[in-house]
N, C-alpha and C positions, 0 to 999 in steps of 0.2 A: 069289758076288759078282754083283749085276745089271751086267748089259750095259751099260746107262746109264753108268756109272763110266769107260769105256772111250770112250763117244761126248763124254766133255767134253772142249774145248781144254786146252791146255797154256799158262799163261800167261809170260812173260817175268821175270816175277818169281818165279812156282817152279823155276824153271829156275835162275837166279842164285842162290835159297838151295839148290840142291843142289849146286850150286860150292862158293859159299861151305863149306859144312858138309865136302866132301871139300878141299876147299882146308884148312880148319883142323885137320882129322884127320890130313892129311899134315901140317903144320907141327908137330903133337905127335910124328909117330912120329920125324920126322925130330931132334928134341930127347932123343928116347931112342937112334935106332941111325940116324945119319947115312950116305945112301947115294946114290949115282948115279942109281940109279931114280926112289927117291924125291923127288929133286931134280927131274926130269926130267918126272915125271909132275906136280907141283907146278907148275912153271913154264908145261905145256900147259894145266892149269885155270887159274891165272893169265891166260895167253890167253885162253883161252874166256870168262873172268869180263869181259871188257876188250870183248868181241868182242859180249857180251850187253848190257851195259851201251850199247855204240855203236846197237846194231839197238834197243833201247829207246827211248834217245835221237832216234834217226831217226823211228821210228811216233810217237811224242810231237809229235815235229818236224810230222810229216805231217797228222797230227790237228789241231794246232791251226789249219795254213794250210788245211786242209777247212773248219772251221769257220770261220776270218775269210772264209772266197771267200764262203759261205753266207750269214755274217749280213752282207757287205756287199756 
């Protein structure tokens, strides 16, 4: 695998669908064999989805008032 692959950022939105996708995976297994864990570790991605979505929200935030300081 080249190197390069490894020097790219991580953007805030691949980060949210690899929640999402372990968020949904837990919510199946949990519909087949319902468990404390499962529950558990569900609820910490839930956080974290809530937590990525806020720090997105913020840099958006940020971004737009760099640009309004700029163009005005």
């Amino acid at each position: 695998m080249p190197t390069e692959f490894f020097d790219m950022p991580i953007t805030t939105n691949q980060i949210k669908s690899v929640l999402d996708f372990l968020h949904d995976g837990l919510e199946e297994r949990m519909e087949k064999r319902p468990g404390n864990a499962a529950r558990a570790a569900r609820d910490r991605i839930s956080i974290a989805r809530s937590n990525v979505r806020v720090q997105n929200g913020l840099s958006r935030s940020r971004d737009r008032q760099r640009f309004e300081s700029a163009a005005g």
